[in-house]
N, C-alpha and C positions, 0 to 999 in steps of 0.2 A: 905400405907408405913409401912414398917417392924419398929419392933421394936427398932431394931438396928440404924435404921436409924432415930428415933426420939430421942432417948439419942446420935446420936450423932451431932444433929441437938441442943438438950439441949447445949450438952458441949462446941456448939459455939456461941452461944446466946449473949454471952456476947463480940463480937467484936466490936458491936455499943456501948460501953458506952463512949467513948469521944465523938462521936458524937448524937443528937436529931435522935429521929425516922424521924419529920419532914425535918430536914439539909439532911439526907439519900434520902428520899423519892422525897425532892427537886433536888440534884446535879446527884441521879438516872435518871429523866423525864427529866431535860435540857440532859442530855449525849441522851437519847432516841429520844428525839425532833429533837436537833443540826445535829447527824449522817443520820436520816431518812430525814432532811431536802436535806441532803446534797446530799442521796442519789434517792428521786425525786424530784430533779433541776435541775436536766440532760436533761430528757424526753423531755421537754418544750424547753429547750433550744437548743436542737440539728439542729433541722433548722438554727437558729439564727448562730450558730459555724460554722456548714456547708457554710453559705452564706459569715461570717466575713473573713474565713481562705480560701475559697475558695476550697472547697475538692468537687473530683467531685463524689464523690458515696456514696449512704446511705450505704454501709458496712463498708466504712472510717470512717466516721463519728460516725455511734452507735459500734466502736469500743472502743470509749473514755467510754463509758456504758459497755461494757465489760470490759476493764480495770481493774473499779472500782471495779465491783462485783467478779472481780479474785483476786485482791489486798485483797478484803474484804474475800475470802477464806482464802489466810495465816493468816490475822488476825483473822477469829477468832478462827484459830485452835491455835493459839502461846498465844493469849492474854488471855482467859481464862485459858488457863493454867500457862499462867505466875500469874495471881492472885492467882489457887490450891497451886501453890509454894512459892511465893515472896511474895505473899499480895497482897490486894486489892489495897489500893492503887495504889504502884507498875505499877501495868496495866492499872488502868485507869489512869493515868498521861502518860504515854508510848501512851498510845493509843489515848488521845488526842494533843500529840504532833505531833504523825506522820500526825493528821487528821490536826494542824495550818501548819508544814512545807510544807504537799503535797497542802493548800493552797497559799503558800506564793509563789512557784513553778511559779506557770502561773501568777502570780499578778506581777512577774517581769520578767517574761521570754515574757508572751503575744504572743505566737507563738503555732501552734497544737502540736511541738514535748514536749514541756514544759506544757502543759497542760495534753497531753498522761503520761507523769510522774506525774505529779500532781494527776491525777485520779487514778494511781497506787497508792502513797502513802494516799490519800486521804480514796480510800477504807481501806486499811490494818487499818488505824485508825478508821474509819468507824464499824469495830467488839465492838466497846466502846459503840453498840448499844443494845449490848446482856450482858456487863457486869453487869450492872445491876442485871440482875438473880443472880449472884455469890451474890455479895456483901450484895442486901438487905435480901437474903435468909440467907445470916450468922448472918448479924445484926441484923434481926428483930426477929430471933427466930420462934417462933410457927406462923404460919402462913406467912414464910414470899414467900412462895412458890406464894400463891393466891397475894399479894401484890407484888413481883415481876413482874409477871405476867400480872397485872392488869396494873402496870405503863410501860409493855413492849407496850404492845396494845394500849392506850391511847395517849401515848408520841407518838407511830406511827402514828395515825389520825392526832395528831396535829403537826406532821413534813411533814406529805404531805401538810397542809397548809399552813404552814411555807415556804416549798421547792417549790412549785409548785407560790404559787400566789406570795410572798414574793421575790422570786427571779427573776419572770419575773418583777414585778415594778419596783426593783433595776436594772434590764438591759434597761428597757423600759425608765427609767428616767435617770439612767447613760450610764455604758458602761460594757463591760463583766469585764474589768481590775478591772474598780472599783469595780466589786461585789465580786471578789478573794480579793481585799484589806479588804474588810469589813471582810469577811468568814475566814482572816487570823484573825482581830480583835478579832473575837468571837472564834474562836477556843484558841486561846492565854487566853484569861480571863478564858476557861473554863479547860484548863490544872492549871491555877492556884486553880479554885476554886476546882478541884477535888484536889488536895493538900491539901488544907484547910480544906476539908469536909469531905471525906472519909479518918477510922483511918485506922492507920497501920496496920493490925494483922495478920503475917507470922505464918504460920500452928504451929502447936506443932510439927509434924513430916511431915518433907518431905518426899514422897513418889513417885518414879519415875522422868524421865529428860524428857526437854521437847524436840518432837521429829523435830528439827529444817530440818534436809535431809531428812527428809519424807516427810514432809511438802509442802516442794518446789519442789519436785519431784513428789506429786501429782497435784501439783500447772501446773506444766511444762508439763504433757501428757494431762493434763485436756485443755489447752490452744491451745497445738498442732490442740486437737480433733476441738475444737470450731474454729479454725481459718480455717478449712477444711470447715467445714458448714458456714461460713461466706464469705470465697473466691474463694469457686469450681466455678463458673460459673462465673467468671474472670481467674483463674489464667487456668483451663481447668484441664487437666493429670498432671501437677504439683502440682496441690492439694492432689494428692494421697502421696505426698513425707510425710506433716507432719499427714496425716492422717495415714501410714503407722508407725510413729515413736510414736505417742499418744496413738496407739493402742498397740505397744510392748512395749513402756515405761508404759503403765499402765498393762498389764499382769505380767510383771517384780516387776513393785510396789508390787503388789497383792500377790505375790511369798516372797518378800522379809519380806513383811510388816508381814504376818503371823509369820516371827522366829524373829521379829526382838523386845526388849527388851523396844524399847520406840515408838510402834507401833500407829499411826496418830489416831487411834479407838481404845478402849476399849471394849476387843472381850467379855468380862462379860457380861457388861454395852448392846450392841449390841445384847445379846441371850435374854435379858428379854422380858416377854410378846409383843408387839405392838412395841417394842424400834427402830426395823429396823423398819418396815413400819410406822412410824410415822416421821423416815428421811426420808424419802422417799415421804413421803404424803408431806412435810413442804418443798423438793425440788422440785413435783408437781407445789403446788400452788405458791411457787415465780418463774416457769415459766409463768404459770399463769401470775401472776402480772406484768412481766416485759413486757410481750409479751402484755398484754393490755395497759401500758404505753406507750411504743411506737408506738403500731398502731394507738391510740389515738391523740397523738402528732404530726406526722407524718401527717395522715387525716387533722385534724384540720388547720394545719399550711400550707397548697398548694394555692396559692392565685389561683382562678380560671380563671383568667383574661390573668396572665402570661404564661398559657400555649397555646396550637394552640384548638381552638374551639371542635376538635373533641376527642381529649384528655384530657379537661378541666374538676376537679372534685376540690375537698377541700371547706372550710370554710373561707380561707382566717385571720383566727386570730393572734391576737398574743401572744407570750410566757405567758402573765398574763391572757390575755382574757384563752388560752385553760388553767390554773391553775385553774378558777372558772370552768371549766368544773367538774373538780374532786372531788369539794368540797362534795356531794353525798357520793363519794369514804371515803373520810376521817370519815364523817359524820357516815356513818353503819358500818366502819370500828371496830368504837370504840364500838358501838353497839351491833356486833356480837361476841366480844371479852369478852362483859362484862356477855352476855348470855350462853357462853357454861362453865364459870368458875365451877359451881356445879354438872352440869352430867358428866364432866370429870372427876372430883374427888371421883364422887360418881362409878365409873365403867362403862360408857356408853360410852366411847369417838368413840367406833365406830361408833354411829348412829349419832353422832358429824362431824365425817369426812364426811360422805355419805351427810349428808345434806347439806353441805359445799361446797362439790364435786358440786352436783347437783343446787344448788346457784348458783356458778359458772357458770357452763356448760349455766341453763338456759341466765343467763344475757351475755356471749360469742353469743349466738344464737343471742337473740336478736340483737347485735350490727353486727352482720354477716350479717343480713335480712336489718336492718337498721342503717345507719348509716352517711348518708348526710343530716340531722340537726341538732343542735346543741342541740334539747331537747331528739335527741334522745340517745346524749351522757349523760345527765342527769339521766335518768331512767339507762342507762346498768352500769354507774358507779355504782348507789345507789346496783344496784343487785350484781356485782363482787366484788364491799368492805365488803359485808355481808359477803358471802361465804368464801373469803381467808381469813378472818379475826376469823372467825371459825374456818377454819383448821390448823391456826397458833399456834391461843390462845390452843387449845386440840393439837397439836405437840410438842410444848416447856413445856407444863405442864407434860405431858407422861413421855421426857425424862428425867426433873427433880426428878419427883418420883422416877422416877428408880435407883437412887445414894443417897448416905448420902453428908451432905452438905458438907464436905470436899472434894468432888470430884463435885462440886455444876459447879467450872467453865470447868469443862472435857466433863462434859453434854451439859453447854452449848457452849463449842468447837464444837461435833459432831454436835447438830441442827443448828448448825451455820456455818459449809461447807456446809451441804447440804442447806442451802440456799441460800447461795453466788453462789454455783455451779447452780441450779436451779434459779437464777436470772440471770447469763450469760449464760444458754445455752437456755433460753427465747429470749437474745436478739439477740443470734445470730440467734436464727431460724428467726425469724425478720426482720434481716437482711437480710439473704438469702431469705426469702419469696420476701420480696418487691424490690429482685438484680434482680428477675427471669425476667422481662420484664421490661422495663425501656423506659421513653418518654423524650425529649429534652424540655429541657424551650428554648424558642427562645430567641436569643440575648443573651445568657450567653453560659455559655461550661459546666452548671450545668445539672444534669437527675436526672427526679424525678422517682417513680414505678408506672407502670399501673394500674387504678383504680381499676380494677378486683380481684388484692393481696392483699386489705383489707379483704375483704369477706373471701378469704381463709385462710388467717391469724387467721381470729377470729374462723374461723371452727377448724380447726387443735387447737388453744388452747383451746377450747369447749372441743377436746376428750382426751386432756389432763388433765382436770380437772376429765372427768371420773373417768381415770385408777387410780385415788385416788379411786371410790369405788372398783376397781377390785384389790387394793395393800392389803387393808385393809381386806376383804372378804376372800383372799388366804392367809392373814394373822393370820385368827381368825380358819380357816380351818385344818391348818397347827400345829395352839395350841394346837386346840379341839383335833386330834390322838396324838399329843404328849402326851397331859393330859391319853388319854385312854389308850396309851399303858404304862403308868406308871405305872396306874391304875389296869390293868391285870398283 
């Protein structure tokens, strides 16, 4: 880190003094835990909603998982930067109110269109998972990069916990309603305690507006694109209508966004070393991640029994049973996050990425080859939470370095679209993977996917874990003549 950017990391040091390092560190990990919870509870449950509401196709259904992680796009390009401007506070109070109202949505709506809004709003609050980075990095001073960081990773192993097993008990012992009443509960307490906890401390100078019609405008071709990949092989030639409008409205953006004053990206911030391909590697691996949550989920949950003998596959579990699937997952998650903290810092992060990449790839294979028993979900979890959790902890670290802390929540604006965008267009591949061939459960008017579109699923996110080494490679490439032609 430059110079500059350590005195000016000094001169904010002191935003934490009405609050404890510890108070910080604390209302930090509950926002970490609470949003990551929230955001796998879905996975597990989506059979469950599917069979409650009666929807007949897995692209209806893992749209409510799109939803979320498009919602969670606006938010976290608006909410970190409403903390650079407003204050810390500020946004996470904001950010955990939208995350109690988009629960309180389906807690008395109870219907899939009141929940599709739910999970909108639910995401866009949902960004209160990345604030953290801003705030403990201002309050804690020198080092608060590596301790932001540390409780980003963490707080995530223990909200798949939370979200996963925590939330199938609550469905399994009550009802879905009842578990949005609670999730309103707890989101409420924790907009109060981010009040309480987190100080006020609005910048010495505001610098730049935040760019709200950019925002939702890349929101809205980004959506288009995915809802193409989600319903081409339902909707037929009429899928080319919004895939035709997502591809002009995002050229358009891309046109605009370069002259425009309060542009969605920081074109600086964006030229630094590794800065793009570490978006890019951190929207990888949350395809990654989502696309193994729901293949997982999905598998897991197919009762074998209820389908016709020659079609019959799955594990038959339920939303809690597949949660203890994951526990592996959370488990090396935190593992592999707490391991790459010093080669990143120290200048290594590409062989950080590669090995992450390859993590990855390996444990996608394995569950490609096998994947109808339940220990074989065991082992490929342990192997994928390693690996993403690598190239998370070395992507958010990357792009923090690359800003002083007064631009601490801009930074983590940008890793934080390309995550949200890389977690919905995981799920929609997903979707469309398991639309492609579809078998009848008898007796209902429900279709489940042909056993066969697991396997391929897990293959295709295998080589998407790759092209993390091929981003990063053409990215260090691209430096090395840059450096030399300075150089000459």
């Amino acid at each position: 880190m430059t110079e500059t950017h350590e005195r000016s990391r000094g001169a904010l040091s002191g935003a934490g003094t009405n609050a404890s390092r510890a108070a910080l560190i604390g209302i930090g990990s509950l926002l970490v835990v609470l949003t990551n919870a929230v955001i796998f509870i879905l996975p597990p449950l989506l059979p469950v909603i599917q069979a409650q509401y009666g929807l007949a196709t897995v692209a209806e259904t893992t749209w409510l998982y799109t939803a979320l992680t498009l919602g969670g796009g606006a938010g976290f390009i608006l909410l970190p930067r409403l903390a650079d401007l407003h204050g810390d506070r500020n946004a996470n109070v904001a950010a955990a109110t939208f995350l109690t109202v988009g629960a309180l949505v389906p807690a008395l709506g109870d219907s899939y269109p009141t929940l599709l809004a739910g999970c909108i709003l639910m995401g866009f609050g949902g960004a209160a998972q990345v604030l953290p980075l801003g705030f403990l990095r201002r309050g804690l001073g020198d080092g608060g990069i590596t301790v932001a960081v540390a409780v980003l990773v963490i707080g995530t192993g223990l909200g798949i916990v939370a979200g996963m097993i925590g939330g199938g008990l609550i469905v399994q012992s009550l009802s879905l309603r009842s578990f949005f009443v609670i999730l309103t509960a707890v989101g409420a307490a924790t907009t109060l305690a981010s009040y309480l906890l987190i100080p006020h401390a609005p910048p010495v100078v505001r610098t730049g507006r935040i760019g709200v019609v950019g925002t939702v405008w890349m929101i809205a071709w980004v959506a288009a694109i995915l809802l193409t990949l989600t319903q081409g092989l339902v909707w037929g030639n009429a899928a080319l209508v919004p895939l035709a409008l997502g591809v002009a409205g995002g050229i358009a953006w891309v046109s605009v966004e370069r002259r425009s004053p309060t542009a969605v990206f920081d074109v600086a911030m964006m030229k630094a070393p590794l800065v793009t391909a570490s978006c890019i590697c951190i929207a990888l691996f949350a395809t990654v991640n989502s696309a193994f949550l729901l293949l997982v989920s999905t598998y897991a949950q197919i009762i074998p029994d209820a389908l016709r003998p020659a079609d019959a596959y799955g594990l038959g579990l339920s939303a809690l049973d597949t949660g203890w699937l994951m526990v592996p997952f959370a488990v090396t998650f935190v593992v592999g996050g707490a391991i790459v903290d010093r080669p990143v810092n120290n200048g290594r992060a590409v062989p950080v990425f590669v090995i992450g990449a390859i993590i990855s790839a390996a444990g996608l294979a394995w569950l490609a080859l096998a994947h109808d028993q339940q220990w074989h979900y065991l082992v490929g979890a342990a192997i994928v939470g390693l690996g993403c959790s690598m190239g998370f902890a070395a992507g958010f670290t990357l792009v923090q370095l690359a800003v002083p802390a007064e631009k601490a929540g801009m930074a983590t604006g940008v890793a934080g679209t390309f995550l949200a965008v890389g977690f919905a267009f995981g799920t929609a591949l997903v979707s469309a993977d398991l639309s492609a061939s579809l078998v009848p459960v008898p007796g209902t008017s429900l279709e489940v996917a042909a056993e066969g579109l697991y396997g391929t699923g897990y293959w295709i996110s295998g080589v998407l874990a790759l092209l993390v080494v091929v981003t990063v490679l053409v990215s260090r490439a691209r430096s090395g003549r840059r450096a030399a032609a300075i150089g000459s």
